[in-house]
N, C-alpha and C positions, 0 to 999 in steps of 0.2 A: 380598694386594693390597687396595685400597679396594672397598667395593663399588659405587661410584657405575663406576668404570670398565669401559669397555666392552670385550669382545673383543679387537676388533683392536688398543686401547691396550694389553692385557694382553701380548699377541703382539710386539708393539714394546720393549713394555718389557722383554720376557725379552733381544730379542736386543738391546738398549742396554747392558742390565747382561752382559752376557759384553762388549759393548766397553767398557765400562767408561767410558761417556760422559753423565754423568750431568747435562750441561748442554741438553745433547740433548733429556734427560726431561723436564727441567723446562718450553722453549719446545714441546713436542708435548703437554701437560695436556690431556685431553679435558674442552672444556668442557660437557659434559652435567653434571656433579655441578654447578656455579652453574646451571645451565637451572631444573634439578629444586629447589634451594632455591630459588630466586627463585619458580616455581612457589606450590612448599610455604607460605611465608610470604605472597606477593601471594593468594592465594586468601582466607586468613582477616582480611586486611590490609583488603583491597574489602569482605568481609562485615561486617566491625567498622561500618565508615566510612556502609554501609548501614545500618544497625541502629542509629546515633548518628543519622544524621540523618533517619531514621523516625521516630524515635519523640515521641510529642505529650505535652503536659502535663495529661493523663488526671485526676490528683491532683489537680488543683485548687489547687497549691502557692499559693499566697502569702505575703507579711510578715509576718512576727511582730504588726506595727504594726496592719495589715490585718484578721487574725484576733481581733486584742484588740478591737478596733471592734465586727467582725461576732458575737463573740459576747455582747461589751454591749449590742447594740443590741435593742428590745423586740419586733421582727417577727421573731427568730429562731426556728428551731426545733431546738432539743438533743437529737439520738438515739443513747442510747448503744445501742449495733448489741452489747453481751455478752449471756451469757445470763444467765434474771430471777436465777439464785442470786448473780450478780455484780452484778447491778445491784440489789439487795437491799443488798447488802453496802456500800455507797457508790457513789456518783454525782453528778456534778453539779447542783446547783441548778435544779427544772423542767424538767431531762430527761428524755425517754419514753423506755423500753426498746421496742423493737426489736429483735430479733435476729437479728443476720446470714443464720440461715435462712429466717427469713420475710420480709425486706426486700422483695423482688420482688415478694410479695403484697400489701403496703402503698406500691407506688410511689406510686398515685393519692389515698391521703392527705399523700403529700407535695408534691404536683405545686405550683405555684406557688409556693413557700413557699422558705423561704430555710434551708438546712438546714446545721446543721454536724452532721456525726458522730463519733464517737469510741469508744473499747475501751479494755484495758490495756494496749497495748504500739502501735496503730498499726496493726497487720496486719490485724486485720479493720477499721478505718477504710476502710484504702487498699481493701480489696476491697469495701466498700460506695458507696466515690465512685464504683469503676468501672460499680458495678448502676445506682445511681443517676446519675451523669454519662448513659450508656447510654440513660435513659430520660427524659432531658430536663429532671431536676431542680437547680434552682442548689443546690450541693451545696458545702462547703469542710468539709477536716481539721482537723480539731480534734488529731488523734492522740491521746491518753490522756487521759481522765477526769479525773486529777488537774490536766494542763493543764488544760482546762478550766475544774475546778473554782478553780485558782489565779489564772485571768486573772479572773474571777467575784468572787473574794475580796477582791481586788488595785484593783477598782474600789468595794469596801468599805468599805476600810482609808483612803481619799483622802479 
């Protein structure tokens, strides 16, 4: 038998089938098994719907448009957030290294200042907006160094 069903439907249903009335069965469905999925799926349904409309735009996301501005522009400040063997290795034009470890220690030299940051891949970007978002700094994603360094180059090339 199914396991959603209860007892006394188990109990019914033996003596339905010795009568052999299987129409029977069908209009007596114990409705506990839809209880329990409606349940099952509304519970992570409301949590989903929670958690979309919690969530703020921490990133700093902006335009493409936006970003190519903010990082042309001569009051900015470029901190690639790798470590110095990476940022050794290439970086954008007039960028300070910074390292995602020590970010928190250098808030207060970035405080006023118009920041964008960037890494190899984005990930430590995004976790450097949130130290810096956190602590009151205009902060915008650059996402990767070569971004950067291509929107840099791109105002070169004009």
């Amino acid at each position: 038998m199914a396991s959603g069903i209860s007892l006394k439907s188990k109990v019914v249903l033996t003596e339905l089938k010795k009568q052999k009335s299987f129409r029977l069965l069908i209009l007596y469905a114990n409705p506990k098994p839809l209880k329990m999925r409606t349940k099952f799926w509304g519970l992570p349904m409301i949590i989903s719907l929670i958690v979309i409309a919690c969530k703020t735009n921490q990133s700093g996301n902006i335009s493409t448009i936006n970003i190519k501005e903010i990082v042309k522009s001569s009051d900015v400040t470029l901190v690639d957030v790798r470590i110095p063997e990476q940022y050794t290795a290439g970086t954008a034009k007039n960028a300070i290294n910074i390292p995602l470890g020590e970010l928190q220690n250098n808030i207060e030299t970035l405080k006023g200042k118009k920041v964008v940051v960037f890494c190899n891949k984005g990930i430590q970007a995004d976790q450097a907006m949130e130290i810096l978002k956190k602590n009151g700094v205009e902060a915008y994603d650059g996402t990767t160094w070569k971004n950067v360094k291509a929107i840099q180059d791109e105002g070169v090339k004009k």
